[in-house]
C-alpha positions as CSV (number, residue, x, y, z in Angstrom):
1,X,9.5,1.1,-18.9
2,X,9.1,-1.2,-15.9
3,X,11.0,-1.2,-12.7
4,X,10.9,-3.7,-10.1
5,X,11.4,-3.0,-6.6
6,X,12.2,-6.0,-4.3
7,X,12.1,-6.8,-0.7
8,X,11.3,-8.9,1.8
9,X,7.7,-9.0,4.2
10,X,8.8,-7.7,7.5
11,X,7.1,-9.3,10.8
12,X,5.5,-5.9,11.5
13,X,3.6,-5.5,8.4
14,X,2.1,-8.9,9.2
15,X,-1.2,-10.0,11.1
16,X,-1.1,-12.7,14.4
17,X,-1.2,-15.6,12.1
18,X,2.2,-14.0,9.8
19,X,-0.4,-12.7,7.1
20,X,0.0,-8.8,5.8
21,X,-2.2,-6.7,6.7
22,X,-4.2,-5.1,3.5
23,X,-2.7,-1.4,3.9
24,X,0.7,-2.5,3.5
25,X,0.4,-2.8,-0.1
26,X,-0.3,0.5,-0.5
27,X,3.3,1.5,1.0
28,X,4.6,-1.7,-1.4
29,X,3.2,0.8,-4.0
30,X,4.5,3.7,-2.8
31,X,7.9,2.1,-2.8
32,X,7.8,1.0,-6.8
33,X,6.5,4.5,-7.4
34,X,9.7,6.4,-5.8
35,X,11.9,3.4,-7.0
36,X,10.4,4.1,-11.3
37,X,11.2,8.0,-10.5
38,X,14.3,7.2,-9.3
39,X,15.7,5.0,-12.5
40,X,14.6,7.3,-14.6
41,X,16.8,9.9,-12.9
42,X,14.1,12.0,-10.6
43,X,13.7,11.9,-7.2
44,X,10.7,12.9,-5.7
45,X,12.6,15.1,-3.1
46,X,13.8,17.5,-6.4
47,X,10.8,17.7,-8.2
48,X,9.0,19.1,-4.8
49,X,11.8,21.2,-3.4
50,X,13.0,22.7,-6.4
51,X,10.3,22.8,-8.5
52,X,6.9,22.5,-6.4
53,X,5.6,20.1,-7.9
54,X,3.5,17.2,-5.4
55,X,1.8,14.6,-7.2
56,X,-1.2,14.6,-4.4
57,X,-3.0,10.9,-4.8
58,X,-6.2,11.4,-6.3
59,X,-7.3,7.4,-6.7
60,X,-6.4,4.1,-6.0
61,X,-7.0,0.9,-5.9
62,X,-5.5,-2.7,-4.8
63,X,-7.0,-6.1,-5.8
64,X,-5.6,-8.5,-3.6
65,X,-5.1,-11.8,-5.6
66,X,-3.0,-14.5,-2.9
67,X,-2.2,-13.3,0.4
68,X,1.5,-12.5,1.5
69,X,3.2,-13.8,4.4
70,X,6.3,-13.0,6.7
71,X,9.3,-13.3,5.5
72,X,8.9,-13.9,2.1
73,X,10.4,-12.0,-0.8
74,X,8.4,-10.0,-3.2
75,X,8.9,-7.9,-5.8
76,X,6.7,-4.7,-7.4
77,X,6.7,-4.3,-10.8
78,X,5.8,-0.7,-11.3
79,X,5.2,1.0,-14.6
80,X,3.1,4.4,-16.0
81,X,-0.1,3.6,-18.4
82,X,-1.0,7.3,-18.4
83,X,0.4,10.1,-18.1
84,X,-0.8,13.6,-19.2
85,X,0.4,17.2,-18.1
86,X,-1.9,17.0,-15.4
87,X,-2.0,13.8,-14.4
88,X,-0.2,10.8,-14.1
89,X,-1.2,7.0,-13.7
90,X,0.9,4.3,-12.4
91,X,0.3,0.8,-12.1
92,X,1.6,-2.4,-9.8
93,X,1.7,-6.1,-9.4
94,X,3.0,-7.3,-6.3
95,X,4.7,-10.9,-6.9
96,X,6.2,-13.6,-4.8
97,X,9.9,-14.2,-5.9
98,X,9.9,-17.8,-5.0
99,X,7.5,-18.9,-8.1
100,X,6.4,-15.6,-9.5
101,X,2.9,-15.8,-7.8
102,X,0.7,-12.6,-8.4
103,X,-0.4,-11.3,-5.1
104,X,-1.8,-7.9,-5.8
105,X,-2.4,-5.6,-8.8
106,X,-3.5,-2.7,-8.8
107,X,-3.2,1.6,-9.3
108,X,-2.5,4.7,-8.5
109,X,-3.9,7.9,-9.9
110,X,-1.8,11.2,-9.3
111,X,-2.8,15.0,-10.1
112,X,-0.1,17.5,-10.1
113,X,-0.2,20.1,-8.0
114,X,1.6,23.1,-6.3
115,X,2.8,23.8,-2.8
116,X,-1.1,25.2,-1.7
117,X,-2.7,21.8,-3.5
118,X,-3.6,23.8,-6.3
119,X,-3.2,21.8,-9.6
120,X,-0.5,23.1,-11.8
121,X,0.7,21.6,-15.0
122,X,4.2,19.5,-14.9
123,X,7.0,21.6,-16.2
124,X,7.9,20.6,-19.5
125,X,11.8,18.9,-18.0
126,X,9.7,16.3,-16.7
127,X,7.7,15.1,-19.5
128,X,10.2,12.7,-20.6
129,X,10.0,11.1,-16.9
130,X,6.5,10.2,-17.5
131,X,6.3,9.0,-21.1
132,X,4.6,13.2,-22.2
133,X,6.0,13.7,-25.7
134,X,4.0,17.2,-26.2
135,X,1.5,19.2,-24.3
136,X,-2.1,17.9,-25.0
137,X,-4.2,20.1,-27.6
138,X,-6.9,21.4,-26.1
């Protein structure tokens, strides 16, 4: 599955001369991340409060392809090419609306863990969220 999140640059993500400033794609990220859980029924908010289960950021990485500029609408494709019991990993590409221009790409690597940072494994209600059809065989 693929979700798309879109929006439109605000002036205070943007540099002097109207450019975004690199660490803004990160929270672009953040936002098709929360937006995929979300379609698929989740929210962030329930798997932590009722659950304990954080997905703490282990990696990531953002190749930045064409810059972004204020004002213009983007949109985040967002979708999961792994995802185990103990980890999950989700990927993005940042386009321009107006002609489908690839601005960024890149991912975000996510370990599960409890409310001390200790890594737990996902409860098995939430497998289907992330594409886990059985526990791995270890």
């Amino acid at each position: 599955m693929t979700t798309q999140t879109r929006f439109r640059v605000r002036y205070a993500e943007t540099d002097q001369m109207g450019i975004v400033h690199h660490s803004n794609y990160y929270v672009w990220m953040e936002m098709g991340r929360s937006d995929y859980c979300r379609a698929t029924g989740v929210r962030y908010s329930d798997m932590e409060q009722g659950d304990g289960v954080y997905l703490a950021v282990a990696k990531s990485e953002c190749r930045y392809v064409f810059p972004a500029h204020y004002d213009e609408e983007l949109i985040v494709e967002t979708e999961i090419s792994k995802a185990h019991t103990r980890l999950v990993e989700f990927t993005y590409r940042i386009l321009r609306v107006e002609d489908g221009r690839l601005l960024a790409e890149g991912h975000t690597t996510h370990v599960f863990c409890d409310r001390e940072m200790q890594r737990r494994k996902l409860p098995e209600k939430y497998w289907a969220l992330f594409g886990i059809e059985s526990a791995p065989v270890r």
